[in-house]
N, C-alpha and C positions, 0 to 999 in steps of 0.2 A: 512932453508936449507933442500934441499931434499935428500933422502937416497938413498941408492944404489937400491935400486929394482926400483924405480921410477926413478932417472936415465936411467938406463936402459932400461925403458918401453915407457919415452919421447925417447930419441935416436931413437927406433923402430920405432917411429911413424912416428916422421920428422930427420931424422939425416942431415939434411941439418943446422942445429941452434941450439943453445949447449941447452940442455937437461931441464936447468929453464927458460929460455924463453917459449920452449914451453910448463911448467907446468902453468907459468902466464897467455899464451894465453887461453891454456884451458879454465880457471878458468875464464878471465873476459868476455871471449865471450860468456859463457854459463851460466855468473852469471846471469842474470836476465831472463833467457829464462821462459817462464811458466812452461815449460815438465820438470824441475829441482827441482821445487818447493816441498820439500815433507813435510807436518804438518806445514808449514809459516817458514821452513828455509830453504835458498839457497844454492848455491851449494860453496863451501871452497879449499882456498888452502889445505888444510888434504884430505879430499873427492877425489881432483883429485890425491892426490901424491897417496893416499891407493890405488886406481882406478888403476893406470900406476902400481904401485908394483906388484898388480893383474896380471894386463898385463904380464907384464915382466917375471912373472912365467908359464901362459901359453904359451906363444910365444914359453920361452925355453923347456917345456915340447914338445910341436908341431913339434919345429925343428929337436929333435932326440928323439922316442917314444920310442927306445930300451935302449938309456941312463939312467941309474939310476939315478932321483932325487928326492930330500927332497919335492918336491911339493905333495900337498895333498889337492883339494876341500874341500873348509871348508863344504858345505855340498852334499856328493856323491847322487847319487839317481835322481831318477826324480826331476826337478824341474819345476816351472811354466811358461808359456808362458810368455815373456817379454814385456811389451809393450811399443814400439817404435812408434818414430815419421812418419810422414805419407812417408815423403821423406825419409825416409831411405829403 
């Protein structure tokens, strides 16, 4: 069962399909991708629900920046270039 942040962060993504659909999509279409792969384990329903939580708290930070909220990057500061796949 996925939580309310995750919730939240599927709905944003496709609101066209209730919210664990698109956590399971996520997950099994990217379960075996190689770019997924980190130390020999795959990528997990948990992985995507944390992921979408994530989401779902910047999204709502993004949408009103004047708004006061509980959100706080787990790490502020510089961080490193991400490396993404080529087609993104």
């Amino acid at each position: 069962m996925a939580g309310p942040g995750a919730v939240r962060g599927a709905s944003l993504i496709n609101p066209a399909k209730k919210p664990e659909d698109t956590i399971y999509d996520l997950t099994f279409d990217w379960m075996d991708h190689p770019i997924v792969w980190l130390r020999g384990r795959s990528l997990t329903l948990m992985d995507v629900q944390n992921t979408l939580c994530e989401f779902g708290k910047y999204a709502r930070e993004t949408e009103n920046p004047r708004k006061k909220t509980a959100y706080r990057p787990a790490h502020p500061g510089a961080q490193p270039v991400p490396i993404v796949p080529a087609w993104w």
